[in-house]
N, C-alpha and C positions, 0 to 999 in steps of 0.2 A: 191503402188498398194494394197497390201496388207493390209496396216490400211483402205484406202477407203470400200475393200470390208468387212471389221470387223463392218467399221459403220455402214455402207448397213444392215449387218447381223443382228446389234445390233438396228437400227430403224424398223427395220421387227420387229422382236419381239417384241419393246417396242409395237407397233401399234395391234400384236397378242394378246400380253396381257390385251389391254387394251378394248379390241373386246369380249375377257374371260370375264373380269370386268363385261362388260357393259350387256352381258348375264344372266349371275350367277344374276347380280342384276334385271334383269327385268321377269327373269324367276325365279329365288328364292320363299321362301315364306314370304317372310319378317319377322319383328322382333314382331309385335304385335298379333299375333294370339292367343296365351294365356290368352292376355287383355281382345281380345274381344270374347274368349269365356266366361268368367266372363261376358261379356256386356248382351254376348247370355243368358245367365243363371240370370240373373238381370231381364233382359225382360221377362222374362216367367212367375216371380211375379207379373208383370202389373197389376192393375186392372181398373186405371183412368191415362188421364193424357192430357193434352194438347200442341197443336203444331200451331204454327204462322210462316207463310211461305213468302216470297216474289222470287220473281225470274222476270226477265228482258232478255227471250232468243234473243232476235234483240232491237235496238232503239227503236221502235214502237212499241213494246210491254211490258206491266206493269203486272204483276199476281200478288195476295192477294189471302191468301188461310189461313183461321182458322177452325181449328177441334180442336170436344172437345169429349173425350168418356167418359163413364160410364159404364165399363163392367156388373158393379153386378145387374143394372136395363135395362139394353138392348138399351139406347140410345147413339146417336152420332149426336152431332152439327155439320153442315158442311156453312161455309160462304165463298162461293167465289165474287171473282169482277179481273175482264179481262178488262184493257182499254189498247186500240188500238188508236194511236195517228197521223195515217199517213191519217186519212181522215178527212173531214170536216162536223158537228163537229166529233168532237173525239166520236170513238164508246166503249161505256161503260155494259158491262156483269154484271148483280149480280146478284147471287144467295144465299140465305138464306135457307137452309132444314135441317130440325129434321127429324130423322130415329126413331122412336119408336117400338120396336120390330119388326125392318126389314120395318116399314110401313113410307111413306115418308108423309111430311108435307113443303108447302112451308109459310114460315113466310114473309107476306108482310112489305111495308117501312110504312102502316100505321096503322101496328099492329095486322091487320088479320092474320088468319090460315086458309090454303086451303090445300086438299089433293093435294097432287104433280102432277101434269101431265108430264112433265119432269123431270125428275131424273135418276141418275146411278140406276142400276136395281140390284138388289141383296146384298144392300148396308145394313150391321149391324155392332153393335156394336161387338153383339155377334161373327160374321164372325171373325172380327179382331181378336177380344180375342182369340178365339180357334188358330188363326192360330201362335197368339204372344204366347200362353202358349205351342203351341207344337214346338216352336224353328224356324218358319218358317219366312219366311220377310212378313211383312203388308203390306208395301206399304204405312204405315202410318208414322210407327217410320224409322229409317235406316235401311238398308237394311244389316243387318250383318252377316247372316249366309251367301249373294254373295259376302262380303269383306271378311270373312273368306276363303272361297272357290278360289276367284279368286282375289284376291287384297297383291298387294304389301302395307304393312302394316310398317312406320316410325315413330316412338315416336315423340314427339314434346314437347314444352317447358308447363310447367302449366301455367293457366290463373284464371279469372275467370267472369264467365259469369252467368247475374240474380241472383248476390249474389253467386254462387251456384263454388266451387272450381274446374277446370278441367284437362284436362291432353289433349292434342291435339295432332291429328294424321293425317298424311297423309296419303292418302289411294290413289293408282292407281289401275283402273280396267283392268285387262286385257281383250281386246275384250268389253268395254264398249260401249258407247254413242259415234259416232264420233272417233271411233278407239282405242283411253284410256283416259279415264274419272278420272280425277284427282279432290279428295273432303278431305275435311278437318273436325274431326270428336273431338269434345272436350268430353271427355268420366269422369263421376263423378271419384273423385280419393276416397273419399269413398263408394259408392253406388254401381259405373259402368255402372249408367246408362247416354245416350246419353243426352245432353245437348243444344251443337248445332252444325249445320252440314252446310258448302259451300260446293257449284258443281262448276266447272268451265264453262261446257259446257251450262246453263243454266243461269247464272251469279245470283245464288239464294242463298240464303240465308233460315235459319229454324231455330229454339229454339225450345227444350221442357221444359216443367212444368209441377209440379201440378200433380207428380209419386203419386200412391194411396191415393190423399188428396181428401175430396169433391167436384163438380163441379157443379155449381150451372149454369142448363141448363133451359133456357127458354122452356115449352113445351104447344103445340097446350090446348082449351080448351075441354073439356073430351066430348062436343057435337060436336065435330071434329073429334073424334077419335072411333075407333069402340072398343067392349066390351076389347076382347084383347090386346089391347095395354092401354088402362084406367088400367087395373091392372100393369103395369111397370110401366107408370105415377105416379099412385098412392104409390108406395110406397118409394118414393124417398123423 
């Protein structure tokens, strides 16, 4: 009777502490926060860079998404295309717009420039920049000051991705997308800066490139454009 109740006693606790475990690790702050403050601090040098997206949130849907910025001249390329495969035919979204100094242009499939009639409103280069030099998430690059803050952070094995050497990390949100939002984050081993990022809940995929190198950005013709934005054109 008494060894029965010692097991009893002694599978109680193993199950207690394994309950501890699984707390400590999901409420903890993980192991990477260090990293990516370095990441944070890497990002705030930004000045150009490029990002090439795809995600797949249901069968039926395909997303394509390239941006391209230019801090020091105020533009920002944005090329989306959304196809939607569950109708007949397939419904296909593209959108082509240049921001030149805050001001939108849509680039047609046969070459024209039209001022934008739809577009995200308040969209610059400039926005991002400010917000990526004051430490803040863009919404462009990863969002690391929210994995700092609320993300269980695990090292992962080095890779390398676009030539470019990296360090990979898991990262769980707490309280993200869909309750916790698990993404995989491959961080420069010399630089720090983001490289390329999976989500789970959105089955996407991102690469960056092209950290303060030139970006040769197609822009509307300067009788397209009004006085103001022909001067950030022009000096590019």
């Amino acid at each position: 009777m008494r060894e029965r109740y010692l097991l009893w006693t002694g599978a109680r606790l193993l199950v207690a502490a394994a309950i501890v475990a699984w707390a400590v690790s999901y409420l903890g702050t993980g192991s990477g926060e260090k990293d990516f403050q370095k990441t944070l601090d890497a990002m705030k040098q930004v000045h150009s860079f490029r990002v090439a997206s795809s995600a797949n949130p249901n069968s039926n849907l395909h997303n394509e998404l390239l941006v391209e910025v230019d801090c020091d001249h105020d533009i920002l390329h944005r090329h989306w295309k959304v196809v939607q495969s569950n109708v007949n035919p397939p419904s296909v979204m593209d959108q082509d717009n240049t921001y030149v100094a805050g001001k939108a242009y849509d680039h047609k499939s046969d070459g024209t420039w039209l001022p934008a009639q739809y577009s995200s409103a308040g969209q610059s280069a400039k926005g991002y920049c400010n917000m990526l030099a004051q430490g803040s998430d863009s919404y462009l690059l990863p969002e690391i000051s929210t994995m700092i803050r609320r993300g269980i952070i695990q090292k992962g094995d080095k890779k390398t991705v676009n030539g470019v050497r990296c360090r990979e990390y898991l990262v769980t949100i707490r309280g993200g997308t869909h309750g916790l939002e698990h993404d995989t984050l491959c961080v420069g081993v010399d630089d720090h800066l983001p490289y390329e990022m999976t989500t789970d809940w959105d089955n996407s995929r991102s690469s960056y490139s092209d950290y303060n190198t030139p970006i040769r950005i197609d822009l509307p013709e300067p009788s397209v454009q009004p006085a103001s934005a022909n001067t950030s054109s022009a000096s590019q």
